[in-house]
C-alpha positions in Angstrom: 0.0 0.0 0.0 2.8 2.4 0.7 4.5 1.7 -2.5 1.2 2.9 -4.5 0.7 6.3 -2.1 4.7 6.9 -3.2 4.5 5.5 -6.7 1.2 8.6 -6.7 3.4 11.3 -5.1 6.3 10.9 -7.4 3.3 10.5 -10.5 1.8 14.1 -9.8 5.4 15.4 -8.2 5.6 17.9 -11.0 2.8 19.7 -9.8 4.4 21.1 -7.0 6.6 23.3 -9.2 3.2 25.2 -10.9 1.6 28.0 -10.5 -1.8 29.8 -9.9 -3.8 29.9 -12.6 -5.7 32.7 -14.0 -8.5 29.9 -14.4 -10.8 29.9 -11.1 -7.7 29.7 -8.8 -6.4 33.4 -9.0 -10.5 34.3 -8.2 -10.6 32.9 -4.8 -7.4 35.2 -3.8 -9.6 38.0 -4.5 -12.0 38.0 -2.0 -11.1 40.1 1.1 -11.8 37.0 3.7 -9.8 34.6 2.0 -7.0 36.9 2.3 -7.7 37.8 6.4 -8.3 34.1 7.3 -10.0 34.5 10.7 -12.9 32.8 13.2 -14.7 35.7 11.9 -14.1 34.7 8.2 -15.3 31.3 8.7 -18.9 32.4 8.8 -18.1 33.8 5.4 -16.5 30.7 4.1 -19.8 28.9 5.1 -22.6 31.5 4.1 -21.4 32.5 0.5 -20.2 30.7 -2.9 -17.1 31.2 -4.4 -16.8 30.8 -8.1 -20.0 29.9 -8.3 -20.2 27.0 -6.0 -20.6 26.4 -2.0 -17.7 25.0 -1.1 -16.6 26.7 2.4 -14.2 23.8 3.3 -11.7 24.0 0.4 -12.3 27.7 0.5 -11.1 27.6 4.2 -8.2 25.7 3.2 -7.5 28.1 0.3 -7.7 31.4 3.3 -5.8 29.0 5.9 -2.6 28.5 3.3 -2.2 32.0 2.4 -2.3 33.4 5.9 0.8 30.6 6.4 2.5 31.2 3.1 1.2 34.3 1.1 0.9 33.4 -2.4 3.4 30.8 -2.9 1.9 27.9 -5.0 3.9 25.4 -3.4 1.8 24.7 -0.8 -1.3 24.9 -2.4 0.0 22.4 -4.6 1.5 20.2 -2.2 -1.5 19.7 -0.4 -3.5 18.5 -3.4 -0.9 15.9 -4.0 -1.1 14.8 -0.1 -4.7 14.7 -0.1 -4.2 12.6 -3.6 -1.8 10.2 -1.7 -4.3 9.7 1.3 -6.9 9.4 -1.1 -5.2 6.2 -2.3 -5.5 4.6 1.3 -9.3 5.3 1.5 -10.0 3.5 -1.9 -7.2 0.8 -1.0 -9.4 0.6 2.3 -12.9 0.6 0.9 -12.0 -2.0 -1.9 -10.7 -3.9 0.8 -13.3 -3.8 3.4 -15.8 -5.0 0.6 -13.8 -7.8 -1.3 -11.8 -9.1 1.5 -9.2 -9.8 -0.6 -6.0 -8.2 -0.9 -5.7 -8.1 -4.5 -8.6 -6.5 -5.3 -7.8 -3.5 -3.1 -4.4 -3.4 -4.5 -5.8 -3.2 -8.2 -8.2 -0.7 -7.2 -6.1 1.3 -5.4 -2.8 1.3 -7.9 -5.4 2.2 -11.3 -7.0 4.9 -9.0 -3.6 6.2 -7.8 -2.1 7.4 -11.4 -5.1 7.4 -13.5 -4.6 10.2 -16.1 -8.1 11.1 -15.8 -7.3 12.1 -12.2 -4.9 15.0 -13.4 -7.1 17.4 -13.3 -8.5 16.8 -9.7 -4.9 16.9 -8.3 -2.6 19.0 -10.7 -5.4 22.4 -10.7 -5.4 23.7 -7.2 -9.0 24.6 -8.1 -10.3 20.9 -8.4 -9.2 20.7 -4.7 -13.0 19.6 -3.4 -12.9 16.7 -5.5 -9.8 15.1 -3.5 -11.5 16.3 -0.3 -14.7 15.0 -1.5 -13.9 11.6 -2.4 -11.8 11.4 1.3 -15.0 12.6 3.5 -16.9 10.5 0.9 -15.4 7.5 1.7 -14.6 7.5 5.0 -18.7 8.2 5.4 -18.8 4.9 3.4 -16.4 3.0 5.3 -17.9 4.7 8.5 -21.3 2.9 7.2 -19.8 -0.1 6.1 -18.7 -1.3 10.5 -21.8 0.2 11.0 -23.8 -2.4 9.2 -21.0 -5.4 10.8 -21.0 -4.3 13.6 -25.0 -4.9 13.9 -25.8 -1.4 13.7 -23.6 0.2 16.3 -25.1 3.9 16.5 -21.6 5.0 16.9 -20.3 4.2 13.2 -23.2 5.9 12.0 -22.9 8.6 13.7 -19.4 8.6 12.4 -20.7 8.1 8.8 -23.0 11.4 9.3 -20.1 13.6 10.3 -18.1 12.5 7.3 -20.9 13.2 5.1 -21.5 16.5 6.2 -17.8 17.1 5.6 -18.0 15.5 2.2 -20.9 18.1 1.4 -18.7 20.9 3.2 -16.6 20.2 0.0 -18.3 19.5 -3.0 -22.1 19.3 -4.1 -21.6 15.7 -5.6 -21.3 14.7 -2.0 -25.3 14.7 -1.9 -25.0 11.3 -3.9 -23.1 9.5 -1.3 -26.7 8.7 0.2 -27.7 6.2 -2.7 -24.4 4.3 -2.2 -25.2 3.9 1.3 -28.1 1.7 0.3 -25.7 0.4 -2.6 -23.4 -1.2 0.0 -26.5 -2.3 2.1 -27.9 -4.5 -1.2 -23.9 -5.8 -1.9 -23.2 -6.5 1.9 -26.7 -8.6 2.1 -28.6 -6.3 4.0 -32.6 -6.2 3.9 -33.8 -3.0 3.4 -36.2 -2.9 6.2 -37.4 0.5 8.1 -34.2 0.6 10.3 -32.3 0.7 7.2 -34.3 2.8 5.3 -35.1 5.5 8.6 -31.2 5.4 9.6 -31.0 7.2 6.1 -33.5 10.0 6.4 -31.2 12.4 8.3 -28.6 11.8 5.1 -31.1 12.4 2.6 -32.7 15.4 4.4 -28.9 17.1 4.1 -28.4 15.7 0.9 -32.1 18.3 0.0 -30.9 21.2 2.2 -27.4 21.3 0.5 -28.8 20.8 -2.7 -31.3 23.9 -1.7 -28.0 25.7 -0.5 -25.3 25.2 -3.8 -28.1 26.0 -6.2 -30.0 29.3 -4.1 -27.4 31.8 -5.7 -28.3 33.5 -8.9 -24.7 32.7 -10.3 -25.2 29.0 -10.0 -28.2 28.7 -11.7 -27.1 30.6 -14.4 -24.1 28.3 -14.6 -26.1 25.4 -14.6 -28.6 26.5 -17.6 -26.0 29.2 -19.7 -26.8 28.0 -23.2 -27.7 24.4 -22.8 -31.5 25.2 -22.5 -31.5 28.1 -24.8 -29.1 26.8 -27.7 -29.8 22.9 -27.4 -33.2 21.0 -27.8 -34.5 18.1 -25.4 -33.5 15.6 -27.8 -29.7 17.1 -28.0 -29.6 16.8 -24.3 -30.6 12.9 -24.8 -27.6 12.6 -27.1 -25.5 14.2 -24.9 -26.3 12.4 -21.6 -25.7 8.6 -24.0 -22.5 10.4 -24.8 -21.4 11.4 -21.7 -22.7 7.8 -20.5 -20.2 6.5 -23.0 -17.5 8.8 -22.6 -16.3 7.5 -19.1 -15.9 4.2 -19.3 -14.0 4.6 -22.8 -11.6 6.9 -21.2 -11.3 4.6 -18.2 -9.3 2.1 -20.7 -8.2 4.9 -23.1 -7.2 8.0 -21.9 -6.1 9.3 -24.7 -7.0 13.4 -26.0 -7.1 14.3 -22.6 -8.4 17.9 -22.3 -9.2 20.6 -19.6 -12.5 21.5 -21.2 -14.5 19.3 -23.5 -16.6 22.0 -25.7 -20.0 21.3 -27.9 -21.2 23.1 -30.7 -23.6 22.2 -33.1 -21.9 22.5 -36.1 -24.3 23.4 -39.2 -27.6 22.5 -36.6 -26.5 19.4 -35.2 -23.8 17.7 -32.9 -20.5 16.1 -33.6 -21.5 12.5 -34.9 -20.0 11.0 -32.0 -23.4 12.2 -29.8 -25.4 10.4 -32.3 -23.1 6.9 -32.3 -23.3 6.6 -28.7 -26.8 5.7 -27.7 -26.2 2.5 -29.8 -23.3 2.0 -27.6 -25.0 3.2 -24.5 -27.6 0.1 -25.5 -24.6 -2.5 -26.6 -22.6 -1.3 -22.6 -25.9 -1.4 -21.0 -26.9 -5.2 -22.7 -23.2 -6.5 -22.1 -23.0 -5.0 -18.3 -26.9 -6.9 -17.9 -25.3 -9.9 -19.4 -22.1 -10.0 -16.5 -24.2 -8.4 -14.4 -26.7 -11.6 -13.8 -23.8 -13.7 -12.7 -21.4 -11.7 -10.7 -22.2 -9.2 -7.7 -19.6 -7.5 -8.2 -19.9 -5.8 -11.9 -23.7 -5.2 -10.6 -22.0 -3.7 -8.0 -19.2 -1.6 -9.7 -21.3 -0.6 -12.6 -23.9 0.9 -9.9 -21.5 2.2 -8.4 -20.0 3.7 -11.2 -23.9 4.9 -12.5 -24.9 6.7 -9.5 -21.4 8.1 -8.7 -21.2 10.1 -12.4 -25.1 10.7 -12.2 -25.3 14.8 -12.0 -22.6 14.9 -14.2 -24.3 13.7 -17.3 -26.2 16.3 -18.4 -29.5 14.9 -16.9 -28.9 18.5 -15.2 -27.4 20.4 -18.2 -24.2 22.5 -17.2 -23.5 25.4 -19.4 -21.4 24.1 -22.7 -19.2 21.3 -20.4 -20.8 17.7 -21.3 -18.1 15.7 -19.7 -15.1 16.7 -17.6 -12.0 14.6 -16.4 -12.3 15.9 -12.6 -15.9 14.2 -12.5 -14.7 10.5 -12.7 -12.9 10.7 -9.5 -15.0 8.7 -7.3 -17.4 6.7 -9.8 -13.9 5.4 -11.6 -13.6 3.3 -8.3 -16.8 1.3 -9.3 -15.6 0.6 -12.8 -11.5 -0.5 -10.8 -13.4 -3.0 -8.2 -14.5 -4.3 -11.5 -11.4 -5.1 -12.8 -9.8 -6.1 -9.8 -12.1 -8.8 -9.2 -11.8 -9.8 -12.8 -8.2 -10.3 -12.2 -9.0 -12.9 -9.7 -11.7 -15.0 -11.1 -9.0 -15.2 -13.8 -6.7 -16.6 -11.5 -8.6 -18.8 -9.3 -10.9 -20.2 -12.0 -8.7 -23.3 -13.6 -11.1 -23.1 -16.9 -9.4 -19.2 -17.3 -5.9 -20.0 -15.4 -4.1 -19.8 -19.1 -5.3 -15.9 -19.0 -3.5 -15.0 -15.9 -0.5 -14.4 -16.9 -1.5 -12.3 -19.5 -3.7 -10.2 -17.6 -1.0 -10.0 -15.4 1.1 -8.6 -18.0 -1.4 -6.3 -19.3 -2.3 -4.6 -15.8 1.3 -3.9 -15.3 1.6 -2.5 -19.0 -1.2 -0.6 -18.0 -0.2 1.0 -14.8 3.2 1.9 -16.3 1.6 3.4 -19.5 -0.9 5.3 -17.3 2.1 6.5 -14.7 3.8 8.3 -18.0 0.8 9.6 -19.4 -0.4 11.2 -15.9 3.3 12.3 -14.9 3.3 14.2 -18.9 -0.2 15.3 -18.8 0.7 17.4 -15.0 2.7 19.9 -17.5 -0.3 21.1 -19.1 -1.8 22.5 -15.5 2.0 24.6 -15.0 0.8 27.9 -16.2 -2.2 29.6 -17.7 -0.9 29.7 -21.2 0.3 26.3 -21.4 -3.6 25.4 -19.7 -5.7 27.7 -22.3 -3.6 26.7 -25.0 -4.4 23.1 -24.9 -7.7 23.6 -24.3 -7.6 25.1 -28.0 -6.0 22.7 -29.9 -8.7 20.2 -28.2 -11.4 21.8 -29.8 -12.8 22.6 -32.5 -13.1 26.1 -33.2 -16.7 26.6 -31.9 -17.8 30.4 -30.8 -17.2 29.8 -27.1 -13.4 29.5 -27.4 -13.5 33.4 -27.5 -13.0 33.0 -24.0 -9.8 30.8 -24.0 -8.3 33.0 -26.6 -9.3 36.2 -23.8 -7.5 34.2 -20.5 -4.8 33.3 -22.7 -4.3 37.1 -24.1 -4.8 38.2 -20.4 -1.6 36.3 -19.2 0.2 37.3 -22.4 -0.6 40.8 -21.4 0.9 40.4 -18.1 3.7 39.2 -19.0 4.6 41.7 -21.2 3.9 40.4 -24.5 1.7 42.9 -25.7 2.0 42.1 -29.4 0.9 38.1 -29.1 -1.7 39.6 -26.5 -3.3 41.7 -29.5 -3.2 38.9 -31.9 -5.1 36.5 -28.8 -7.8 39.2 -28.3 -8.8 40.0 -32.0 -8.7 36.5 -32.5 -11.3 36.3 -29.4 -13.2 39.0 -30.5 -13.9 37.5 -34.4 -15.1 34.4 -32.4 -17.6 37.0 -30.2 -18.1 40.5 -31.3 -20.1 41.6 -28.5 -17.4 40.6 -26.0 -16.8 44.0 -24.3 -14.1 42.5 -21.7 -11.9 41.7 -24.7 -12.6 45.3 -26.4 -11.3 46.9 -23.0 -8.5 44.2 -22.5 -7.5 45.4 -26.1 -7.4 48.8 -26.0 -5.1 48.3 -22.9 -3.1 46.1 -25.3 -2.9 49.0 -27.6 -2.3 51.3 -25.2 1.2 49.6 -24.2 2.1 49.4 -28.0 1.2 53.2 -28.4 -1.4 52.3 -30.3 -3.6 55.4 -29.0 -6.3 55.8 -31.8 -7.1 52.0 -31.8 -7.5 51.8 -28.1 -9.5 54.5 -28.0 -11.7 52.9 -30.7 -11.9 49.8 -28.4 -13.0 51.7 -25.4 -15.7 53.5 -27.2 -16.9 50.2 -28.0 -16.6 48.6 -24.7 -19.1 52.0 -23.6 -21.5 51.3 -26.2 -21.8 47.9 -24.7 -22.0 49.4 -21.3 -19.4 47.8 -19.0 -17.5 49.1 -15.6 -18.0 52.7 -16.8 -15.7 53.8 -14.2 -12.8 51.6 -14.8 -13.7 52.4 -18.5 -13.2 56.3 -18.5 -10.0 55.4 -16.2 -8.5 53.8 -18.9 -9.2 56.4 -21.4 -7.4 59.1 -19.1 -4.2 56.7 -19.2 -4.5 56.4 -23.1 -4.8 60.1 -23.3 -2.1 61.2 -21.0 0.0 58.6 -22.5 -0.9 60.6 -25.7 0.3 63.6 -24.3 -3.4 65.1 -24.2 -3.6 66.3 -20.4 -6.6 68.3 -21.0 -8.3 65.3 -22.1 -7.1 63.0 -19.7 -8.1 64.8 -16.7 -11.9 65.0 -18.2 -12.1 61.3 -18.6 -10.6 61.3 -15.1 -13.1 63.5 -13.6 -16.0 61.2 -15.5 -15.1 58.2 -13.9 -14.5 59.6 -10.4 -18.3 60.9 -10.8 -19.4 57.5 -11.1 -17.4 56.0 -8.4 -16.0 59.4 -6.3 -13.4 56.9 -4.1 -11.9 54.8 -7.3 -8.7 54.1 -6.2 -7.0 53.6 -9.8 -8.5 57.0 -11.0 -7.7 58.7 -7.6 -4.1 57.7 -8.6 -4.8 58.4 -12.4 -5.3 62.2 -11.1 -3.4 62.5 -9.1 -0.6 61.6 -11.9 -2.2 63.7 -14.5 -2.6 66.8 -12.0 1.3 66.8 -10.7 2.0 66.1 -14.3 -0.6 69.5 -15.6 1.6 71.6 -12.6 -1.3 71.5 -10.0 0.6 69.7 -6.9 -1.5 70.4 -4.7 -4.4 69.0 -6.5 -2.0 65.8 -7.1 -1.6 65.4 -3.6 -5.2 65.8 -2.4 -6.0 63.1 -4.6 -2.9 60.5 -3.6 -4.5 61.3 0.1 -7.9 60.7 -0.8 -6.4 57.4 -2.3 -4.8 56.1 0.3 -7.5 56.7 3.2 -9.7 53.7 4.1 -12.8 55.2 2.1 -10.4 54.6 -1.1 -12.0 51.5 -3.0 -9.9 48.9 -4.6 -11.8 46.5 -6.7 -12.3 42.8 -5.7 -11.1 41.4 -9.6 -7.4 41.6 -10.1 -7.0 44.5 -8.4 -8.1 47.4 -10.1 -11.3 49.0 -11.9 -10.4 46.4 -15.2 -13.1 44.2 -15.5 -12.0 40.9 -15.0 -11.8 38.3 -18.3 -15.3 36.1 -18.2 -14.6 33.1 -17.0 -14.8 29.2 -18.1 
């Protein structure tokens, strides 16, 4: 067992040299109580969502690290790989405590452990509730599992309760965990009389209230339903819920064209033939899984296991343009590896299939080393923001939503510097979505820096016509006048967006800058000390009145 949690850390080692991506990690370091982790912040951490999901323990965690190390990624990182690693024993555990066999547990728990569909859940500081998830998750399980041996001791459920309300302190998912509870009742033999069934009210009642809870802000709702219901029919969401059905399983034996973000776009009014193809196959897995199913408890088993685990994940509640991503197999993959692991040793101890032993041997070890490489290769992608967004385009096709890769991507080029590949990212984004009004005001700040004045100022003027952060807007067009040499003109775009937010710090500055610079130092320094007092507003997204890029 400890050879599999070190052969994991050394798999996903490379993450602990990455960064923080400008891709949901970088938006949880702007909000003012993850920054001043306190008891007070806690309440915080517990009574709001953060990109777009309740999630107050990994959000804790997030506040905890960078009042203990700032902003250094290492850290961050290091802890995803850890809770990875003592993931391992919980699955090595739970395969265990059901099979009673060593082997199995070892299969289980070596596929699980380098998996390269499990990349994304441990190399994206992000995914960070799926590792903590699947840990509360299963030790509920396991928690439930000597309850039921041990004749019902009230203790072990109690145990199981407090695990689960941990596993739904860290990721909505966790309201499933329920419905395997009854899972392990049917596989461990139980009858499913009214002690079983009433021990499980309080689980399903939390199961309701933090399903209430994760979908009662405005946000989450919208990311649930933005463009599924309004771009695809009832019949595409059938194709895409067979597809996603499919999907799994195939990457569970080839994961190959791995990506962050799987998009869908229907190309000339209707999906990629792929959606189409795989309700036959849905029917062919679901007849060959009935077929195995009839004579062995424990593909019934894993295969439920597998169904209910990846359930809210197949678009039976749509979610936005994402039909499938890799960080959703993390806990129904163990379903399909108990599979496998108990294949292995039918093979074995069966004489009539002894010849196939060594062969299946051979093939898991192939296997494990093949998927060890790929997983340690695939952690590169998740280093930086560019390397991330950039992938994510030469996924996909070239379908409209990609405008908003190409904007994170010009973003960090911006940063960095790069002002000229930034330009080329943004008009690139902006021929994909015309309307985008982030990526008209992240170009004109492009131009800007190339001296570009005319063109940025063109940009602006189209980023006011579709009428976002006015304020941070008319800040922008002071610095592209003043850096035009039009002082006059910069200070009235100053004034403009200090009338619609009078303590902007950025414009504050912004006059102050152009003032000193006009000769009026004493109106330069009345505006540095409005700036600096506590009435001074500093916005929440990156930092300044730019409105952020729109997120994935």
């Amino acid at each position: 067992m400890v050879g599999i949690q070190i052969l994991a850390f050394v798999v996903f080692s490379k993450a602990l040299h990455h960064g923080i991506l400008a891709f949901d990690d970088n938006e949880y370091f702007e909000n003012y109580e993850v920054l001043h982790f306190s008891w007070k912040s806690l309440t915080a951490y517990f009574s709001h969502h953060y990109v777009l999901m309740y999630q107050p323990l990994p959000v804790a965690s997030y506040a905890l690290s960078y009042s203990l190390f700032g902003l250094d990624p290492f850290p961050l990182h290091l802890l995803n790989v850890l809770v990875h690693v003592a993931d391992v024993a919980l699955v090595f555990a739970f395969a265990y405590r059901l099979s009673k066999r060593v082997e199995v547990a070892t299969i289980v728990a070596a596929l699980f452990a380098v998996h390269p569909m499990n990349v994304e859940a441990i190399a994206w500081i992000s995914a960070r509730s799926s590792g903590l998830y699947l840990g509360f998750g299963l030790a509920a399980l396991l928690c439930h599992l000597k309850h039921i041996e041990a004749k019902q001791d009230v203790r072990f459920l109690l145990a199981s309760l407090g695990f689960f309300v941990l596993a739904l302190c860290s990721k909505a998912q966790a309201v499933l965990l329920p419905a395997l509870m009854l899972l392990l009742d049917l596989y461990a033999g139980r009858t499913l009389d009214r002690r079983a069934i009433v021990e499980k009210v309080p689980f399903f009642a939390l199961s309701v209230v933090f399903g209430l809870v994760t979908i009662s802000e405005r946000g989450t709702v919208d990311n649930i339903t933005q463009g599924m219901l309004s771009s695809f029919t009832v019949l595409d969401l059938f194709f895409m819920a067979t597809y996603a059905l499919t999907f799994y399983p195939f990457k569970c034996v080839f994961p190959v064209h791995l990506a962050a973000i799987y998009l869908t776009d229907k190309t000339g009014g209707h999906l990629p033939i792929a959606y189409y193809l795989s309700f036959p196959a849905a029917l062919l897995g679901a007849y060959l899984g009935y077929r195995a199913a009839r004579a062995r408890r424990y593909v019934w088993f894993g295969l439920l296991f597998f169904l209910i685990g990846i359930s809210l994940n197949i678009q039976i509640i749509p979610s936005r343009l994402f039909v499938v991503a890799d960080r959703y197999a993390y806990l129904p993959f163990v379903g399909l590896f108990f599979i496998v692991g108990h294949l292995y040793c039918e093979v074995r101890d069966d004489p009539s299939r002894r010849r196939w032993h060594v062969p299946f041997t051979a093939l898991l070890v192939v296997a494990l080393g093949v998927f060890s490489v790929a997983s340690y290769q695939r952690t590169d992608t998740w280093k930086d923001s560019v390397t991330l967004v950039t992938d994510l385009i030469e996924k996909n096709a070239h379908v409209p939503y990609l405008y908003r890769a190409y904007g994170t991507r010009g973003n960090e080029k911006l940063r960095s510097g790069a002002a000229e590949e930034a330009l080329t990212d943004f008009s690139r984004a902006l021929e994909l979505n015309p309307e985008d009004a982030t990526t008209f005001y992240n170009r004109a700040v492009a131009y800007k820096n190339l001296g570009r004045y005319q063109a940025a100022m063109s940009d602006l003027d189209r980023a006011l016509a579709l009428g976002i952060s006015l304020s941070g807007i008319y800040n922008l067009r002071c610095c592209v006048k003043f850096s035009a040499h039009d002082l006059a003109g910069a200070l009235r775009e100053c004034d403009k967006a200090l009338e619609l937010d009078p303590q902007l710090f950025e414009a504050l500055n912004t006059r102050a800058v152009v003032r000193f610079a006009s000769g009026d130092p004493v109106g330069a320094e009345a505006d540095f000390n409005r700036a600096e007092t506590p009435g001074g507003t500093l916005s929440r997204k990156e930092g300044a009145a730019r409105p952020p890029p729109a997120p994935f």
